[in-house]
Backbone as numpy.savetxt, mean C-alpha at the origin, in Angstrom:
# Nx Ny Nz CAx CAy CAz Cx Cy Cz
-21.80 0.89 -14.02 -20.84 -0.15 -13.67 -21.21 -0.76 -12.32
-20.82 -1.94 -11.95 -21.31 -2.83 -11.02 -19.98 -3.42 -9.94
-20.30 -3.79 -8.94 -19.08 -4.57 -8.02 -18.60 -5.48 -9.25
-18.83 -6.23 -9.80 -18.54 -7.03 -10.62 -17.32 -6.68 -12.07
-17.76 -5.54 -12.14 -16.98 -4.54 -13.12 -15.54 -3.93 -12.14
-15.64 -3.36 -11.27 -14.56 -3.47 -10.33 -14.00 -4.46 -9.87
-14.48 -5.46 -10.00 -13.70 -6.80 -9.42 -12.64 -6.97 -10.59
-13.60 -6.92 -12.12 -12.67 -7.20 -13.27 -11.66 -6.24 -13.33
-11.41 -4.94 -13.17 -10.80 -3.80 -13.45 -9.42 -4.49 -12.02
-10.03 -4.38 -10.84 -9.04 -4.95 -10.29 -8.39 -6.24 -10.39
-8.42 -7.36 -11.04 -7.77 -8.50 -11.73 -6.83 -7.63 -12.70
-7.30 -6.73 -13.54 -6.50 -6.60 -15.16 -5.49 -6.05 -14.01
-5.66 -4.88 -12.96 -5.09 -3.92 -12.81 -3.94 -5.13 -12.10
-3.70 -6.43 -11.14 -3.22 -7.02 -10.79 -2.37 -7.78 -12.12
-3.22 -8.08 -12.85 -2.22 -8.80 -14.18 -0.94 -7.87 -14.77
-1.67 -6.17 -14.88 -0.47 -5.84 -15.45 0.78 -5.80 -14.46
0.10 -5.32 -13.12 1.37 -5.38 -12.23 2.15 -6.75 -12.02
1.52 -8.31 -12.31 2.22 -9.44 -12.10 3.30 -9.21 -13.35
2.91 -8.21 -14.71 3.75 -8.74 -15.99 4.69 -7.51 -16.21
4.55 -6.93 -15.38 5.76 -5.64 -14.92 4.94 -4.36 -15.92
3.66 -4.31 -15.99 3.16 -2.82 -16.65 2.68 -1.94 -15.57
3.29 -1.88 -14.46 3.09 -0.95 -13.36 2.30 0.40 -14.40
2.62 1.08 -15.02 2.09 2.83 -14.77 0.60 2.26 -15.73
1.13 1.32 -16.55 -0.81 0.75 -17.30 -1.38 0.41 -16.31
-1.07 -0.13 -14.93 -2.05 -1.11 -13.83 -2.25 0.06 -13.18
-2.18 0.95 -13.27 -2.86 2.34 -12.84 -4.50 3.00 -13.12
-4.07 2.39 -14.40 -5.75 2.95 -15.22 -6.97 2.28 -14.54
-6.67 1.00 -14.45 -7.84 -0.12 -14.00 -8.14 -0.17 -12.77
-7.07 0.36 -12.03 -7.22 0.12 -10.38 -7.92 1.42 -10.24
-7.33 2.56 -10.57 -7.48 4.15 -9.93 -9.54 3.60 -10.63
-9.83 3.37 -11.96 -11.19 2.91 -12.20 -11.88 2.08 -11.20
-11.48 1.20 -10.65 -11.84 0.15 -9.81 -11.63 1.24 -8.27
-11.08 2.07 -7.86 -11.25 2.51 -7.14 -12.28 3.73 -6.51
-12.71 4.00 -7.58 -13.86 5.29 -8.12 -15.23 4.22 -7.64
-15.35 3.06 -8.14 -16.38 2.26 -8.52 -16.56 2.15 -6.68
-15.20 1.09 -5.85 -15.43 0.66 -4.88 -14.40 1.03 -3.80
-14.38 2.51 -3.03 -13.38 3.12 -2.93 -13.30 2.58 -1.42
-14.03 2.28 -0.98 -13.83 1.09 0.55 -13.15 -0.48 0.67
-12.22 -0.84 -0.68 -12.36 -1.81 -0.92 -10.35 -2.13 -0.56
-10.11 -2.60 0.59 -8.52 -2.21 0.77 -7.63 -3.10 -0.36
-7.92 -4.34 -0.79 -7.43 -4.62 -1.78 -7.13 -4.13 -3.24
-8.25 -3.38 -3.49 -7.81 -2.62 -4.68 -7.00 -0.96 -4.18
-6.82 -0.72 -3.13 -5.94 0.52 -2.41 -4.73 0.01 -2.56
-4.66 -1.41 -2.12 -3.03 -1.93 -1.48 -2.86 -2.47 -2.92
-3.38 -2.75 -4.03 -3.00 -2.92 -5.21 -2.27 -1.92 -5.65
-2.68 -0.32 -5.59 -2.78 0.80 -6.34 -1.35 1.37 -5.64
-1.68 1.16 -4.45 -0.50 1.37 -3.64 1.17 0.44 -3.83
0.42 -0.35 -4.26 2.05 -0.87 -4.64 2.34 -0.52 -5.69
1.51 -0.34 -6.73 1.53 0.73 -8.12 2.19 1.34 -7.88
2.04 2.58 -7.30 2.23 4.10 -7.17 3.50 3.93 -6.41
4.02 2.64 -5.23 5.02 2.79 -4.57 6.29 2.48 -5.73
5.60 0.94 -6.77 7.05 0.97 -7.91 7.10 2.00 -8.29
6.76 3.05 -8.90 6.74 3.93 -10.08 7.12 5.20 -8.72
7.56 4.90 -7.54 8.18 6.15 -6.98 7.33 7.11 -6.37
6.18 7.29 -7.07 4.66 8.15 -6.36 4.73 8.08 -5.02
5.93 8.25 -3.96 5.67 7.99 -2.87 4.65 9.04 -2.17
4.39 10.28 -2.42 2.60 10.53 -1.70 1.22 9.59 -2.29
1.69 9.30 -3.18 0.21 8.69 -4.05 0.47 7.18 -3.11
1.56 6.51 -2.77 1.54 5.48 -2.34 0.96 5.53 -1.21
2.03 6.58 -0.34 1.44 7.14 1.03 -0.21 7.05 1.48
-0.93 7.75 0.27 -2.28 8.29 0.10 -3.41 6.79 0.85
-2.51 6.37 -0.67 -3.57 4.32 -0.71 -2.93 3.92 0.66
-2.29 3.76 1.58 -1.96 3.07 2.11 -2.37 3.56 3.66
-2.10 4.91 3.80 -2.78 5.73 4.75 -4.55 5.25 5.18
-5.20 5.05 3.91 -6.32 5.18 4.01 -6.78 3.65 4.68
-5.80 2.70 4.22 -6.15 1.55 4.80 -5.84 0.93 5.89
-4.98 1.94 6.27 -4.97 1.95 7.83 -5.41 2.70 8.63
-6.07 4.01 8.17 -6.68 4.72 8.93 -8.17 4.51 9.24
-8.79 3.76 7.71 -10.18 3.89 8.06 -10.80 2.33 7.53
-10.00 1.66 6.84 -10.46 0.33 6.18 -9.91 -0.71 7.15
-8.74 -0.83 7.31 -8.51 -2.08 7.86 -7.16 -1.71 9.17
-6.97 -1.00 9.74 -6.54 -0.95 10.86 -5.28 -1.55 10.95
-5.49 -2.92 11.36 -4.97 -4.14 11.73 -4.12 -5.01 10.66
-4.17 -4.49 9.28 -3.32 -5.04 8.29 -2.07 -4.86 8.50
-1.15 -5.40 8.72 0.38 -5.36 8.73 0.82 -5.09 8.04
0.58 -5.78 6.70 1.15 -5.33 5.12 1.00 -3.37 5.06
-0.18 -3.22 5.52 -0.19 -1.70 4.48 0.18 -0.76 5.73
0.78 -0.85 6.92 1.70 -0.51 7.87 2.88 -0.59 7.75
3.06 -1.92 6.91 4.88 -1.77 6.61 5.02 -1.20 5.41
3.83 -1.01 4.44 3.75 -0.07 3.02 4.18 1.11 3.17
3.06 1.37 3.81 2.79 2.78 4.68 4.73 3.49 4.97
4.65 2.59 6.12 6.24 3.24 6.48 7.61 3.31 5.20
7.14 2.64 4.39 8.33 2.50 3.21 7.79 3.73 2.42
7.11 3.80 2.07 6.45 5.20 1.33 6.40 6.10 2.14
6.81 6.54 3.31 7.12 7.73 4.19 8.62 7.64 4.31
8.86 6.29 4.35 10.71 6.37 4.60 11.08 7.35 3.37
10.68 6.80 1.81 10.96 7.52 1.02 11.07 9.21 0.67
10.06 9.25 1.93 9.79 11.09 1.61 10.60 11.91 3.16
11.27 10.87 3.49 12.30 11.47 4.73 11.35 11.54 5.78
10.23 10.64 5.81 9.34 10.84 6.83 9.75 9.80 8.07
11.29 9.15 8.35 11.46 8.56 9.13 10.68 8.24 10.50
10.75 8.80 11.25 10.12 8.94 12.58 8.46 8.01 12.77
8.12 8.62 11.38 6.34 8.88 11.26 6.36 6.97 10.76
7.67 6.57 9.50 7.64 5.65 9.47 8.27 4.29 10.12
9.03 4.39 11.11 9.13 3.65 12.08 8.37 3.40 12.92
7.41 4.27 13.35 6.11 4.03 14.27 5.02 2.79 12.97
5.12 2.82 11.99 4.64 2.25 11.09 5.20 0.70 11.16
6.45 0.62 11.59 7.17 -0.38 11.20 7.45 -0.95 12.12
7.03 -0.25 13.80 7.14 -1.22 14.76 5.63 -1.81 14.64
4.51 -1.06 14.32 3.06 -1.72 14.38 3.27 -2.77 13.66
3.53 -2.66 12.09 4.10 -3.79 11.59 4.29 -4.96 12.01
5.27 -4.80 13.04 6.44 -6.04 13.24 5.42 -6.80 14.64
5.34 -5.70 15.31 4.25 -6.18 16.43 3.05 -6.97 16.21
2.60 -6.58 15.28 1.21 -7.81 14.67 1.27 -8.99 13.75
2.47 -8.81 13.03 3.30 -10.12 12.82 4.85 -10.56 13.19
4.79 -10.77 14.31 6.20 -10.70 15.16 7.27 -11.71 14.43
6.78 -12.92 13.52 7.43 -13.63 12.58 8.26 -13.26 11.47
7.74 -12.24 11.00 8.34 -11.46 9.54 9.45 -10.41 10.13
10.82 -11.67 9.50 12.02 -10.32 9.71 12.01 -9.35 8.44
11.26 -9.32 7.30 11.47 -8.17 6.84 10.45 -6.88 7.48
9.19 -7.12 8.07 8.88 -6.12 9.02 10.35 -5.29 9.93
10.67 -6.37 10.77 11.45 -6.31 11.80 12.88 -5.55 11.26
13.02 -6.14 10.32 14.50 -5.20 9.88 14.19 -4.10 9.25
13.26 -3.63 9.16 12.50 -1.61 8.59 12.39 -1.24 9.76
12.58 -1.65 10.87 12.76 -0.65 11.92 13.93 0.19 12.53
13.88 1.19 12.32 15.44 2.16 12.51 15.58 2.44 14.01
16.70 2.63 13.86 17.28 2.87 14.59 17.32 4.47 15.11
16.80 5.22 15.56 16.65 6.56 15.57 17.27 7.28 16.85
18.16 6.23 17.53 18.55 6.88 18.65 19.97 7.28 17.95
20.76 6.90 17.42 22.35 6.96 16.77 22.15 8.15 15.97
């Protein structure tokens, strides 16, 4: 299989998630991710997968990785990130998520309103 074959696997895996087959857009991405596992778009695909369907470590996992070692500086998979830790009572861990967030796109009040309040 080729970049080209992962490119396709990640389209299907995007179509089923545009037509609401979240746990089928699993097969093509988690494939597409084997193929091109440096590739943060098909992570933050997989990751929003895994975040509908509740997988909040599997979300955690994809989303971790693209901020730890792929793309840093993405806002999106920082405010992912922290919603898939909010879910697992990981507050703390995900508010630090959600001020980076808000800080690199200071425009987006839905960044800005995922930030808790942790002093109350």
């Amino acid at each position: 299989m080729s970049e080209h074959d992962a490119y396709d696997l990640f389209r299907e895996g995007q179509r089923r998630l545009r037509t609401g087959l979240t746990a089928q857009a699993t097969v093509p991405l988690e494939r597409a991710k084997r193929l091109e596992p440096a590739k943060a778009s098909i992570r933050e695909a997989l990751g929003i997968a895994y975040f509908r369907l509740a997988r909040w470590q599997d979300a955690e996992r994809e989303f971790r990785t693209i901020v730890e070692d792929l793309a840093p500086t993405d806002h999106y998979a920082h405010y992912a990130l922290g919603r898939a830790l909010e879910h697992q009572g990981k507050t703390s861990e995900a508010n630090g998520h959600y001020k980076l967030a808000s800080s690199m796109h200071p425009s987006s009040e839905t960044y800005s309103s995922r930030i808790l309040d942790l002093d109350r």
